[in-house]
PDB file of N, CA, C and O in Angstrom, chain B, residues numbered from 101:
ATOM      1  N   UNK B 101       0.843  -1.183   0.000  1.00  0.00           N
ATOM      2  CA  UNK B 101       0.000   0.000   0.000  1.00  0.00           C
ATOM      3  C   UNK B 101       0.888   1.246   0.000  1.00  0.00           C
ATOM      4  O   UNK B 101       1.843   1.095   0.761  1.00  0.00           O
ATOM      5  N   UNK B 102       0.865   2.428  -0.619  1.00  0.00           N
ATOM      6  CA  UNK B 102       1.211   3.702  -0.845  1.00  0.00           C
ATOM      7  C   UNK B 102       0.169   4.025   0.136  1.00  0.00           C
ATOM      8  O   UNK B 102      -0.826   3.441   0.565  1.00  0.00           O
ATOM      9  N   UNK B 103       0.852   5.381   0.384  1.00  0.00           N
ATOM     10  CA  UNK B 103       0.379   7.098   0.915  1.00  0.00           C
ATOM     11  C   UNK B 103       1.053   8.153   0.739  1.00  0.00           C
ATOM     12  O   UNK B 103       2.266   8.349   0.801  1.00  0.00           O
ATOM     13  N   UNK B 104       0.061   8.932   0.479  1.00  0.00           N
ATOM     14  CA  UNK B 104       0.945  10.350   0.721  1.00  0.00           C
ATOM     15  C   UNK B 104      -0.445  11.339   1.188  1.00  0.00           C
ATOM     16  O   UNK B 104      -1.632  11.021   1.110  1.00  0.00           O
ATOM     17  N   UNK B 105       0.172  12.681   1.711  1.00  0.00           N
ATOM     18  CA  UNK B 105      -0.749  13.561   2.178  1.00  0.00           C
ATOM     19  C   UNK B 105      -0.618  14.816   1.613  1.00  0.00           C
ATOM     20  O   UNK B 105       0.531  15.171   1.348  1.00  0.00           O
ATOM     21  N   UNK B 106      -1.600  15.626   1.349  1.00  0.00           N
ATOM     22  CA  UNK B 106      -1.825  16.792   0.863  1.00  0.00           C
ATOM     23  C   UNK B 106      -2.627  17.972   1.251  1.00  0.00           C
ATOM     24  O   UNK B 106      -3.768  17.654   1.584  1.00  0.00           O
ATOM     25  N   UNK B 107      -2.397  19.131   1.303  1.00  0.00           N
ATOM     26  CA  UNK B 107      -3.008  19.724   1.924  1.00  0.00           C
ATOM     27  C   UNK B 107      -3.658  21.091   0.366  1.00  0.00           C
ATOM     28  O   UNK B 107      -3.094  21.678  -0.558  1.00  0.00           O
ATOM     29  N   UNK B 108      -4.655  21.033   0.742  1.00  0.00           N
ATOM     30  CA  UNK B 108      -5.509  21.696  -0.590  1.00  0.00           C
ATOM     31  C   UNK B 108      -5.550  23.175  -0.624  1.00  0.00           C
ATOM     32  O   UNK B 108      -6.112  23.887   0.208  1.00  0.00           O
ATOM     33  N   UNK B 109      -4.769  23.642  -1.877  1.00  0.00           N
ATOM     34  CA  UNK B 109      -4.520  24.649  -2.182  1.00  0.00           C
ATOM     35  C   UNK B 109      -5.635  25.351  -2.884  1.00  0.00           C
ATOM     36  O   UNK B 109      -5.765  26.574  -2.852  1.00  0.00           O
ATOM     37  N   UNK B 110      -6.380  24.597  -3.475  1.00  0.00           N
ATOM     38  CA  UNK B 110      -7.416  25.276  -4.277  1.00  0.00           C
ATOM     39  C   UNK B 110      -8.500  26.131  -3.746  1.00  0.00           C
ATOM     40  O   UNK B 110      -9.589  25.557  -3.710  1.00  0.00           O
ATOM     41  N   UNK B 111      -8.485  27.545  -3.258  1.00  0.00           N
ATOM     42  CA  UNK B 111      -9.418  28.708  -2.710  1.00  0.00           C
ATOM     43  C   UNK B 111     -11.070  27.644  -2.506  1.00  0.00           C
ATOM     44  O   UNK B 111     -11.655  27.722  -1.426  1.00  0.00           O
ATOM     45  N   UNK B 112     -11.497  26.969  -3.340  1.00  0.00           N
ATOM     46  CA  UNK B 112     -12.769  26.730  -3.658  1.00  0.00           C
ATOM     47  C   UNK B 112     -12.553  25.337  -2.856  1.00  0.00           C
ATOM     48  O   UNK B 112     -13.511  25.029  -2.148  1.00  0.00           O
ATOM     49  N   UNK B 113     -11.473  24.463  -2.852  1.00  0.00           N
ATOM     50  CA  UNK B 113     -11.474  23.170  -2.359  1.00  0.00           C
ATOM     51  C   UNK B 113     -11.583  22.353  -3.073  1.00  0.00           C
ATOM     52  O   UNK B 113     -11.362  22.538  -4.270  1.00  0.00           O
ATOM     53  N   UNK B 114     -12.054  20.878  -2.462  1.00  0.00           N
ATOM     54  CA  UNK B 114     -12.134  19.742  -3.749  1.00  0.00           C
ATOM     55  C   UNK B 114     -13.800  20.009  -4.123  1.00  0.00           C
ATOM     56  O   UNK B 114     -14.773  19.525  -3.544  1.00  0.00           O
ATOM     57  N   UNK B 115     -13.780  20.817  -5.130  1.00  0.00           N
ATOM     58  CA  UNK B 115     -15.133  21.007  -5.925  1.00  0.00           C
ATOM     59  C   UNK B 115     -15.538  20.226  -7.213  1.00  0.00           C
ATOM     60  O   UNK B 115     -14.596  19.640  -7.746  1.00  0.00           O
ATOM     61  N   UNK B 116     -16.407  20.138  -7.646  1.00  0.00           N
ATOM     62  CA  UNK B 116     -16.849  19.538  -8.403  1.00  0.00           C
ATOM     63  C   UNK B 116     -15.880  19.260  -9.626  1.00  0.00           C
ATOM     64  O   UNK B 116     -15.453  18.110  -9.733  1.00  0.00           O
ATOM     65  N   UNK B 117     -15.385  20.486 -10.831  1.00  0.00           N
ATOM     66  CA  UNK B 117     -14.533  19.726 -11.682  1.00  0.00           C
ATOM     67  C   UNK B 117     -13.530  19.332 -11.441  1.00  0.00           C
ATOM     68  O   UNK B 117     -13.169  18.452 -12.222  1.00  0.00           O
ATOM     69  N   UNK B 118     -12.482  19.702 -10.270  1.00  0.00           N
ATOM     70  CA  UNK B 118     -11.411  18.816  -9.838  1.00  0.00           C
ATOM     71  C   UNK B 118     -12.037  17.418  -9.542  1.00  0.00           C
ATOM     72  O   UNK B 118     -11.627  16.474 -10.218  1.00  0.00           O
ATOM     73  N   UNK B 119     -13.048  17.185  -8.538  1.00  0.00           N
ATOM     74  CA  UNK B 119     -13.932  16.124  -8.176  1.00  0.00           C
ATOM     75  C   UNK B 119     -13.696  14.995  -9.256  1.00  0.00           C
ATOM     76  O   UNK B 119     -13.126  13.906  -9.200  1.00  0.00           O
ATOM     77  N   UNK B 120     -14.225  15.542 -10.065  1.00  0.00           N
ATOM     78  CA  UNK B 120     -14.828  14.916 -11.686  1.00  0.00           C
ATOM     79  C   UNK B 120     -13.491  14.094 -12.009  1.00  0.00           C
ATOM     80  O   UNK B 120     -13.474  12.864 -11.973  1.00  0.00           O
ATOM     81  N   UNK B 121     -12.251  14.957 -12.364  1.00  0.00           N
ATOM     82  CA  UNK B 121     -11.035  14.669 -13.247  1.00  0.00           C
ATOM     83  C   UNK B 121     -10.460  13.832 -12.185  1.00  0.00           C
ATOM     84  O   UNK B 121      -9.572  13.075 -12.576  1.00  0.00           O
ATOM     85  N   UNK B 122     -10.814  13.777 -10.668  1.00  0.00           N
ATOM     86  CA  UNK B 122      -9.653  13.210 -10.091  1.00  0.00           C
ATOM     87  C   UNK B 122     -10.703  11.827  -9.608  1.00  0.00           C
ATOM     88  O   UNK B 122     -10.360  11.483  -8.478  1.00  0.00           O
ATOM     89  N   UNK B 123     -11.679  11.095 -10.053  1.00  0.00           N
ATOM     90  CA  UNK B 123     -12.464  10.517 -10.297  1.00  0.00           C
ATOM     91  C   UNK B 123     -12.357   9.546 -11.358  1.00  0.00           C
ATOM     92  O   UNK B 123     -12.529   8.327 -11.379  1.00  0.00           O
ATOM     93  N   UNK B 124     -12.045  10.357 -12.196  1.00  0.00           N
ATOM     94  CA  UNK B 124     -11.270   9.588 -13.932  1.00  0.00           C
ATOM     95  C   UNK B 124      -9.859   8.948 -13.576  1.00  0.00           C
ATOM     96  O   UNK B 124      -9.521   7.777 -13.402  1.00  0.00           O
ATOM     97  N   UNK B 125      -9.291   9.927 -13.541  1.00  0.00           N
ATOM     98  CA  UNK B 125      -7.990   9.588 -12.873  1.00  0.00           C
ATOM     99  C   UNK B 125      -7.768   8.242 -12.046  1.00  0.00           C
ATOM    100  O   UNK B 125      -6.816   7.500 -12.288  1.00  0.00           O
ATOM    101  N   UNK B 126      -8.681   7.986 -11.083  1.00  0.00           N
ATOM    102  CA  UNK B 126      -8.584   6.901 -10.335  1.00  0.00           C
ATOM    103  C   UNK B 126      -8.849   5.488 -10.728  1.00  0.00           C
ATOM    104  O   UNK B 126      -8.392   4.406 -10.361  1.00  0.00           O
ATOM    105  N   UNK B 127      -9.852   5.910 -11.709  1.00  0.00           N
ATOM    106  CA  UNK B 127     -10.531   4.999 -12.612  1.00  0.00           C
ATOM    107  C   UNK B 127      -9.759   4.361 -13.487  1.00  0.00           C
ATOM    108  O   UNK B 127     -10.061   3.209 -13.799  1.00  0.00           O
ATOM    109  N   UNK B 128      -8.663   4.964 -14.023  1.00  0.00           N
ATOM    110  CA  UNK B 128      -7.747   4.394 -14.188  1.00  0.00           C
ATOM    111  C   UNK B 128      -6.762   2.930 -14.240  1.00  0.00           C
ATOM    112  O   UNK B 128      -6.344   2.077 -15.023  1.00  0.00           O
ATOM    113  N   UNK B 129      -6.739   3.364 -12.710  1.00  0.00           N
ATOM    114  CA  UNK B 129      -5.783   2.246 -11.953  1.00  0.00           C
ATOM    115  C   UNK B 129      -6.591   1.326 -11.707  1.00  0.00           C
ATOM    116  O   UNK B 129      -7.779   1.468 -11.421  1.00  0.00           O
ATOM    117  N   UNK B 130      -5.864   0.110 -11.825  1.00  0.00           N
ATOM    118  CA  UNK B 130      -6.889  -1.097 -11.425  1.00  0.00           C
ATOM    119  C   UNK B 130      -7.128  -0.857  -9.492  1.00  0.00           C
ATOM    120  O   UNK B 130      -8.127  -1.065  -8.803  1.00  0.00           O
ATOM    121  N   UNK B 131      -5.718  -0.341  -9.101  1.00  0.00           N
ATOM    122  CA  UNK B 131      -5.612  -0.609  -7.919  1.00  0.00           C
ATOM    123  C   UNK B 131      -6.750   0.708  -6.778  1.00  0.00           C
ATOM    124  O   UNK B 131      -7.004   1.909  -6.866  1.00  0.00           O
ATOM    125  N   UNK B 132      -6.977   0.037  -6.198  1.00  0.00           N
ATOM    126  CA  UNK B 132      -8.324   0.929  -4.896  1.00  0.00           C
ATOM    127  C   UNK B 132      -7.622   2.217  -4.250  1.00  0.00           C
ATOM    128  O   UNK B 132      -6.839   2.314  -3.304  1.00  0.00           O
ATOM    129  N   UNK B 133      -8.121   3.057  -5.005  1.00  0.00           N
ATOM    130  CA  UNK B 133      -8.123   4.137  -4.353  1.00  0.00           C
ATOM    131  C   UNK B 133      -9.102   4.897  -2.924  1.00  0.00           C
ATOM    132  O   UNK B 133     -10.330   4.855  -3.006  1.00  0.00           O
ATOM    133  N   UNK B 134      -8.508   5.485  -1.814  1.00  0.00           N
ATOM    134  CA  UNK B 134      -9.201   5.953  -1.024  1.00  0.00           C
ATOM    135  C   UNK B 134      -8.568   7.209  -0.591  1.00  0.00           C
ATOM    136  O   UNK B 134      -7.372   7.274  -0.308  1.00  0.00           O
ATOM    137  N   UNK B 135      -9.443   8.283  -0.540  1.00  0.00           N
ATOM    138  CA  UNK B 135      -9.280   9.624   0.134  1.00  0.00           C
ATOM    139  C   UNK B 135      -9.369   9.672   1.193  1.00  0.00           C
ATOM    140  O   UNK B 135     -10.313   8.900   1.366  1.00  0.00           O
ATOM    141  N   UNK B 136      -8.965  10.170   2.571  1.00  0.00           N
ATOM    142  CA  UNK B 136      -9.366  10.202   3.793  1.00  0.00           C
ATOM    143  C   UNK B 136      -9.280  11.942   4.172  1.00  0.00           C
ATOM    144  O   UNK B 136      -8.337  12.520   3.631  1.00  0.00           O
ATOM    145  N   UNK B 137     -10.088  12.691   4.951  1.00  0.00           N
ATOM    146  CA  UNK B 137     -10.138  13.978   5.022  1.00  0.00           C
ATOM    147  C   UNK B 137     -11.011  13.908   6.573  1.00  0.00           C
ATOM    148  O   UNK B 137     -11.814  12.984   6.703  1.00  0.00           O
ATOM    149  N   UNK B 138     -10.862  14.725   7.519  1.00  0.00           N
ATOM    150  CA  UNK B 138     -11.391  14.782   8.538  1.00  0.00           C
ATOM    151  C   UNK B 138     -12.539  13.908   9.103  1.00  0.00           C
ATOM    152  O   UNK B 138     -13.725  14.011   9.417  1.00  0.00           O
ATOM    153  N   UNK B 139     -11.316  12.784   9.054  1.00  0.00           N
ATOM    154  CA  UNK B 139     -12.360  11.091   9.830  1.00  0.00           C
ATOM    155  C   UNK B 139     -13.225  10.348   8.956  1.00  0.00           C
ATOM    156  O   UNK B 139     -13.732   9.269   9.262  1.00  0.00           O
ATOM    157  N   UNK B 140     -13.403  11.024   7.720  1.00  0.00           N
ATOM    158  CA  UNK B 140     -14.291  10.343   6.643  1.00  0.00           C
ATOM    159  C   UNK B 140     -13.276  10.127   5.916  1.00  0.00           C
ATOM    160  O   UNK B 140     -12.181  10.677   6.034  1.00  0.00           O
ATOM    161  N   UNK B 141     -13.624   9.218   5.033  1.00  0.00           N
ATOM    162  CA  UNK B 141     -13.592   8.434   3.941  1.00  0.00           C
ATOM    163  C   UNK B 141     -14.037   7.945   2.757  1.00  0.00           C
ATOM    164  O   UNK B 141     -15.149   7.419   2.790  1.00  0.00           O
ATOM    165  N   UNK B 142     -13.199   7.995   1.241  1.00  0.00           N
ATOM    166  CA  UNK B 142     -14.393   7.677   0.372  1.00  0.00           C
ATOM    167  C   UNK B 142     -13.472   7.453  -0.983  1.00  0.00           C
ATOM    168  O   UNK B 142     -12.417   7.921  -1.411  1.00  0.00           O
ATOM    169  N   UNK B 143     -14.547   6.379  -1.471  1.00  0.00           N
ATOM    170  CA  UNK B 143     -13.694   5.362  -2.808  1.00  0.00           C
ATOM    171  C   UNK B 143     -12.953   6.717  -3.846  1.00  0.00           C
ATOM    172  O   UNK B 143     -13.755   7.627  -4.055  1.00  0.00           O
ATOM    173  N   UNK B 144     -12.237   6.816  -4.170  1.00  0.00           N
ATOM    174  CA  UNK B 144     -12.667   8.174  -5.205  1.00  0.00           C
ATOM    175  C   UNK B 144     -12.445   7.759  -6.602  1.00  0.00           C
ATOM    176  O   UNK B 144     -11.611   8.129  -7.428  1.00  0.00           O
ATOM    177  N   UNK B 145     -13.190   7.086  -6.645  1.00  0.00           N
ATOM    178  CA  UNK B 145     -13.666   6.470  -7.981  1.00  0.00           C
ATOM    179  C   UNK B 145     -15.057   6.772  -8.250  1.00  0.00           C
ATOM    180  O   UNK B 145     -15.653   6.625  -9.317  1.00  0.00           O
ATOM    181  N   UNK B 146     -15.683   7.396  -6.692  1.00  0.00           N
ATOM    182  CA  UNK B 146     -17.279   7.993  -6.465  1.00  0.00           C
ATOM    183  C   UNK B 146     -17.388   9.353  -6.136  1.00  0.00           C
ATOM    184  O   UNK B 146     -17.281   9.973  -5.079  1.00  0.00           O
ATOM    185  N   UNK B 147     -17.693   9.751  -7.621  1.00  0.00           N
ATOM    186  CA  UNK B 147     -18.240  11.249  -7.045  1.00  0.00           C
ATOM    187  C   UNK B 147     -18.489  11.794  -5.751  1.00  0.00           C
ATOM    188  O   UNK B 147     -17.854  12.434  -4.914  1.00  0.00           O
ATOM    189  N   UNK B 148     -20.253  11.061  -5.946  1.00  0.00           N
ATOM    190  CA  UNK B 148     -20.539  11.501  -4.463  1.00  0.00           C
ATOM    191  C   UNK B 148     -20.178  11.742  -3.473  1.00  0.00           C
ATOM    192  O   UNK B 148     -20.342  12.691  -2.707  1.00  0.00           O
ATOM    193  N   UNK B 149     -19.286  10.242  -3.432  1.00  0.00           N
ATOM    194  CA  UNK B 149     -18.639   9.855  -1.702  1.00  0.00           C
ATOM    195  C   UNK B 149     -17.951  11.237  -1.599  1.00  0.00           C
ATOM    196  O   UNK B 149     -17.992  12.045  -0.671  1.00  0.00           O
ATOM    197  N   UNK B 150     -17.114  11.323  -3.142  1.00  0.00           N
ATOM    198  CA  UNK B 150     -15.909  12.429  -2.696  1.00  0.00           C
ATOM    199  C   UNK B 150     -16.517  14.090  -1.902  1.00  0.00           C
ATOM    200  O   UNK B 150     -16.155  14.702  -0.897  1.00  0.00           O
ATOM    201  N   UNK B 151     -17.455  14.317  -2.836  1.00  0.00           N
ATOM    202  CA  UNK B 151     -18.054  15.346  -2.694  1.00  0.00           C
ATOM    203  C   UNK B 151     -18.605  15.621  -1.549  1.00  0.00           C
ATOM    204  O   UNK B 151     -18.923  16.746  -1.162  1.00  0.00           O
ATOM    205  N   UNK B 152     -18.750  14.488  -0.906  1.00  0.00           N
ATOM    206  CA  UNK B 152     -19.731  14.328   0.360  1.00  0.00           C
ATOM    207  C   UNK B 152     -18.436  14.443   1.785  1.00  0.00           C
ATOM    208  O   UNK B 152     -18.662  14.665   2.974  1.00  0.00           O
ATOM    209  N   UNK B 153     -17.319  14.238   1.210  1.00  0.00           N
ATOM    210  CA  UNK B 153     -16.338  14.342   1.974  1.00  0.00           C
ATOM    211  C   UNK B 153     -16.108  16.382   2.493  1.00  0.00           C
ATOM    212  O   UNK B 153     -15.352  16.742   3.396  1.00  0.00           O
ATOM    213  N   UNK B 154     -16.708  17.059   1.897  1.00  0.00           N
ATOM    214  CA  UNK B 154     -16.702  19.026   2.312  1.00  0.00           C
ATOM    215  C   UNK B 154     -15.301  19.201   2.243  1.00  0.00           C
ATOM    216  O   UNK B 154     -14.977  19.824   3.255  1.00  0.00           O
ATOM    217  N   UNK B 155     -14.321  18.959   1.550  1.00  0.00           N
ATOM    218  CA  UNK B 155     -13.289  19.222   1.728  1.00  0.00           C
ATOM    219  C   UNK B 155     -12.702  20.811   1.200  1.00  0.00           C
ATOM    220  O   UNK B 155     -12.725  21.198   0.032  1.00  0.00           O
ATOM    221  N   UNK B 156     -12.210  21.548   2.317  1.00  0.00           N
ATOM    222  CA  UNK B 156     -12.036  22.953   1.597  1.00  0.00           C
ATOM    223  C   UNK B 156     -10.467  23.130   1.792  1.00  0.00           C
ATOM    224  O   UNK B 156      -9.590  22.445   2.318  1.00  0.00           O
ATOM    225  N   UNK B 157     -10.503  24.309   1.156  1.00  0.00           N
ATOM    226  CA  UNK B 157      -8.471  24.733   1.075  1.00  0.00           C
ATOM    227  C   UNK B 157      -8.197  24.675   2.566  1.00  0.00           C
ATOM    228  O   UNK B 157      -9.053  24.931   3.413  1.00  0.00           O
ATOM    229  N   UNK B 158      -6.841  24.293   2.854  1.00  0.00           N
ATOM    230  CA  UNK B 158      -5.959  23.930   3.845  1.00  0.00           C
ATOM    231  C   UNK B 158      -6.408  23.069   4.579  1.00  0.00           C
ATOM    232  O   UNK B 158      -5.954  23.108   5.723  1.00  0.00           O
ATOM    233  N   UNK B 159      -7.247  22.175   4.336  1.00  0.00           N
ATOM    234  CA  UNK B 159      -7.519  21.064   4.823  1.00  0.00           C
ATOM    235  C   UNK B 159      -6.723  19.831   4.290  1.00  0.00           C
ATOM    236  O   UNK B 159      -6.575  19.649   3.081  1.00  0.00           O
ATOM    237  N   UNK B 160      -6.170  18.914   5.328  1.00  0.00           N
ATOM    238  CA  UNK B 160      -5.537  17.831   4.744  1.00  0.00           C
ATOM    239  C   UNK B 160      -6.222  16.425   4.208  1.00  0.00           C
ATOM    240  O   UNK B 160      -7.000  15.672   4.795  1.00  0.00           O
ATOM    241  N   UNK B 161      -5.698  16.350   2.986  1.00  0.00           N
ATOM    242  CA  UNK B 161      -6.358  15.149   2.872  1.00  0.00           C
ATOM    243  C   UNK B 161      -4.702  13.672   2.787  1.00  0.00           C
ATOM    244  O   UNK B 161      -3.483  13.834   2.722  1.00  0.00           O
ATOM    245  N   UNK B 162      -5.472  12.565   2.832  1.00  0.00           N
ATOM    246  CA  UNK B 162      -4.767  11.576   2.739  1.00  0.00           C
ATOM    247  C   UNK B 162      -5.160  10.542   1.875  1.00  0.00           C
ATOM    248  O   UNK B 162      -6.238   9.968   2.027  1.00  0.00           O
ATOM    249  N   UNK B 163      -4.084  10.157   0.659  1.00  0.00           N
ATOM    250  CA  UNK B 163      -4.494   9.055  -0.318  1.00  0.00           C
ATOM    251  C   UNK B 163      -3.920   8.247  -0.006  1.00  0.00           C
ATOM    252  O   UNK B 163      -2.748   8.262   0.370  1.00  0.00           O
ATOM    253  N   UNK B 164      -4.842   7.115  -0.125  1.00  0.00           N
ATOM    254  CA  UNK B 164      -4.212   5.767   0.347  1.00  0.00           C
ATOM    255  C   UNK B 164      -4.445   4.940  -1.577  1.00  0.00           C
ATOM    256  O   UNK B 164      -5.353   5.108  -2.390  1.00  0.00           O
ATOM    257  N   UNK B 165      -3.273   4.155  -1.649  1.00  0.00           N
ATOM    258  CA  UNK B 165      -3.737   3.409  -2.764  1.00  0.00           C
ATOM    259  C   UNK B 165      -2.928   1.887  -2.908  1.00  0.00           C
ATOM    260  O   UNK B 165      -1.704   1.767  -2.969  1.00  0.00           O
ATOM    261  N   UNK B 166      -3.920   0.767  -2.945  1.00  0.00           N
ATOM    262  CA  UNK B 166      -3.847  -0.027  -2.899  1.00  0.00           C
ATOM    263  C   UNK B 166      -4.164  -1.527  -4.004  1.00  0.00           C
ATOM    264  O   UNK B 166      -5.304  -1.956  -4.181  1.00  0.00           O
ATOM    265  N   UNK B 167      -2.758  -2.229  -4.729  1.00  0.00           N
ATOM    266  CA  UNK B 167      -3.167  -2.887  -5.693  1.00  0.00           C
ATOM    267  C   UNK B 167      -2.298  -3.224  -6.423  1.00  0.00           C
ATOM    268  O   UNK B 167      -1.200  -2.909  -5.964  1.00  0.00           O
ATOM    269  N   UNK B 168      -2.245  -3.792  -7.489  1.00  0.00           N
ATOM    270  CA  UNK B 168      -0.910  -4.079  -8.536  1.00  0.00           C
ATOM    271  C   UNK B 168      -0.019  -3.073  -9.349  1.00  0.00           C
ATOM    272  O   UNK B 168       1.089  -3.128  -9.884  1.00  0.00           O
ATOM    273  N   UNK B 169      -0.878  -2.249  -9.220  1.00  0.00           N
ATOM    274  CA  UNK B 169      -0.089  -0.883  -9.903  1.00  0.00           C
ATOM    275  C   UNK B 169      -0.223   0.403  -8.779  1.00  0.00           C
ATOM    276  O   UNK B 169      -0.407   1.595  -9.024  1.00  0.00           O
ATOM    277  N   UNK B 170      -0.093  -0.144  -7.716  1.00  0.00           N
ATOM    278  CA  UNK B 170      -0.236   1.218  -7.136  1.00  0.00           C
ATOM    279  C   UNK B 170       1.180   2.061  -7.271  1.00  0.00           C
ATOM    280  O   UNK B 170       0.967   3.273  -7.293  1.00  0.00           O
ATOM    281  N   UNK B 171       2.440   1.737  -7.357  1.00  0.00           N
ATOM    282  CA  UNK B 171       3.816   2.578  -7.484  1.00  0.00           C
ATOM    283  C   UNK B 171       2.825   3.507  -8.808  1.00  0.00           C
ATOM    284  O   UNK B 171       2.776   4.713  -8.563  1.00  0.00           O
ATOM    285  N   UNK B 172       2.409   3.266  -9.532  1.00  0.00           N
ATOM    286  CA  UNK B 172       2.398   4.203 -10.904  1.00  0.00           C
ATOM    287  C   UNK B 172       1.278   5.098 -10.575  1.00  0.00           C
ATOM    288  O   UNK B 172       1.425   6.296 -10.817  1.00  0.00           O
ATOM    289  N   UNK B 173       0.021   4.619  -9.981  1.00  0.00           N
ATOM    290  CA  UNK B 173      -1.426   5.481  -9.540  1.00  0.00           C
ATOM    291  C   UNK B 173      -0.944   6.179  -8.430  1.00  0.00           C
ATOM    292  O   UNK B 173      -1.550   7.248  -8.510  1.00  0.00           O
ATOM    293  N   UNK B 174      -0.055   6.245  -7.208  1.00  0.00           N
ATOM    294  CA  UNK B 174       0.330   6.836  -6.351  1.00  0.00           C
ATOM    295  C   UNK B 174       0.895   7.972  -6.993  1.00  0.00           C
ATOM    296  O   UNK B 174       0.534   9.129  -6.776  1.00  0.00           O
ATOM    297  N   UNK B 175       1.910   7.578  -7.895  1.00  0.00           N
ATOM    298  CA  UNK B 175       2.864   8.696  -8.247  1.00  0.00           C
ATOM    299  C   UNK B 175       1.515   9.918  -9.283  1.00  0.00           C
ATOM    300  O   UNK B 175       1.277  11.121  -9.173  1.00  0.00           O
ATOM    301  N   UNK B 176       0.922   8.799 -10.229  1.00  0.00           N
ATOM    302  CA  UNK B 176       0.526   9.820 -10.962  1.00  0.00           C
ATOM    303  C   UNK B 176      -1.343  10.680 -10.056  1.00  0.00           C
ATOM    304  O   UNK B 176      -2.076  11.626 -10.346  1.00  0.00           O
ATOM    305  N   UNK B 177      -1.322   9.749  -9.087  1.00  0.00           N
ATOM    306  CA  UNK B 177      -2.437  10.826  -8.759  1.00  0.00           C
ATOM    307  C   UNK B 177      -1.915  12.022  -7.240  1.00  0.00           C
ATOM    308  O   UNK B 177      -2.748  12.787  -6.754  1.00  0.00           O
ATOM    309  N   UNK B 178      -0.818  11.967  -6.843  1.00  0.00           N
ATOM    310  CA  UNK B 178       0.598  13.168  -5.942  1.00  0.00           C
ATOM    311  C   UNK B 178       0.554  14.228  -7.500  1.00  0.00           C
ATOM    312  O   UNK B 178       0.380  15.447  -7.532  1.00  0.00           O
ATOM    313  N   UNK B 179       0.729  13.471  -8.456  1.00  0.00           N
ATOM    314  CA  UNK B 179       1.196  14.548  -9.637  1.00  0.00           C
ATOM    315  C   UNK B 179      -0.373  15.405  -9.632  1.00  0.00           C
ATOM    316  O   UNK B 179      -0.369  16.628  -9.491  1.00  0.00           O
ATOM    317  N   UNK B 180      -1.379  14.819  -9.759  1.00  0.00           N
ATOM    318  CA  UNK B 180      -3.184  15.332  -9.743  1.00  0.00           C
ATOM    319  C   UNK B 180      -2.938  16.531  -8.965  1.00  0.00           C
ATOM    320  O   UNK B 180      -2.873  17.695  -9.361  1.00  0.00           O
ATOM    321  N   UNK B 181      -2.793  15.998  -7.634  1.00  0.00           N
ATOM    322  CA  UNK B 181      -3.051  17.013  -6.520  1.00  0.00           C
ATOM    323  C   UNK B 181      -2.120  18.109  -6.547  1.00  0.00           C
ATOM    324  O   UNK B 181      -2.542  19.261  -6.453  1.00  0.00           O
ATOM    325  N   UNK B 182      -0.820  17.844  -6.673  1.00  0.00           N
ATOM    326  CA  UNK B 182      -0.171  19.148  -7.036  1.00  0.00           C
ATOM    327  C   UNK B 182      -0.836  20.640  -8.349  1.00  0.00           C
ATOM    328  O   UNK B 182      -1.030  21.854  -8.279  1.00  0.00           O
ATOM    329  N   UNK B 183      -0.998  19.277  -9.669  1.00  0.00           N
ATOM    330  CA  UNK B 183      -1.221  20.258 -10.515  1.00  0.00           C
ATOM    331  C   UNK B 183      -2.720  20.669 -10.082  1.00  0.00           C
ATOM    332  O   UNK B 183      -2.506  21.874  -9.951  1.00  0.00           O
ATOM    333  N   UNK B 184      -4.080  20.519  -9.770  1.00  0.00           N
ATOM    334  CA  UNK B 184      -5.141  20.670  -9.656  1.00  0.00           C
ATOM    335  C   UNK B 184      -5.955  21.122  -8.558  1.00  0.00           C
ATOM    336  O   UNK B 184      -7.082  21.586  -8.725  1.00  0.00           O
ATOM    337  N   UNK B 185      -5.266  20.961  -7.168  1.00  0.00           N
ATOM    338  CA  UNK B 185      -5.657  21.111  -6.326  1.00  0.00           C
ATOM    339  C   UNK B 185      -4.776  21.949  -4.622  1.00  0.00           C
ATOM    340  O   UNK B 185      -5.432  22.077  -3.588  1.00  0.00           O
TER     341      UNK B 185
END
């Protein structure tokens, strides 16, 4: 299993079209992605869940990713959050 943590730069937070792209993104990887943000949790392969997570700027979040390709989905969704969020 990978992790890494991030703390959200984006004024607006994790909103809907970041939401969206970093959703695709996950979809991707065969391997299970999970967001963690103030005690919740959520697939982010699911909109909703994500959305349902309120996540706003300077709040930390934590990706966990887990699976056969996670070295490559770790690296390339650290690269997501930098450029997008």
């Amino acid at each position: 299993m990978k992790e890494f943590q991030y703390v959200i730069q984006d004024p607006v937070g994790l909103h809907a079209r970041p939401a969206g792209l970093l959703v695709k993104q996950a979809a991707g990887f065969q391997s299970k992605v999970t967001i963690e943000s103030g005690g919740k949790s959520a697939d982010a392969r699911k909109l909703i869940m994500l959305m349902s997570l309120g996540i706003k700027q300077g709040m930390e979040v934590t990706c966990r990713v887990d699976g056969e390709d996670e070295e490559a989905a770790a690296e390339a969704l650290q690269k997501f959050f930098q450029e997008n969020l």
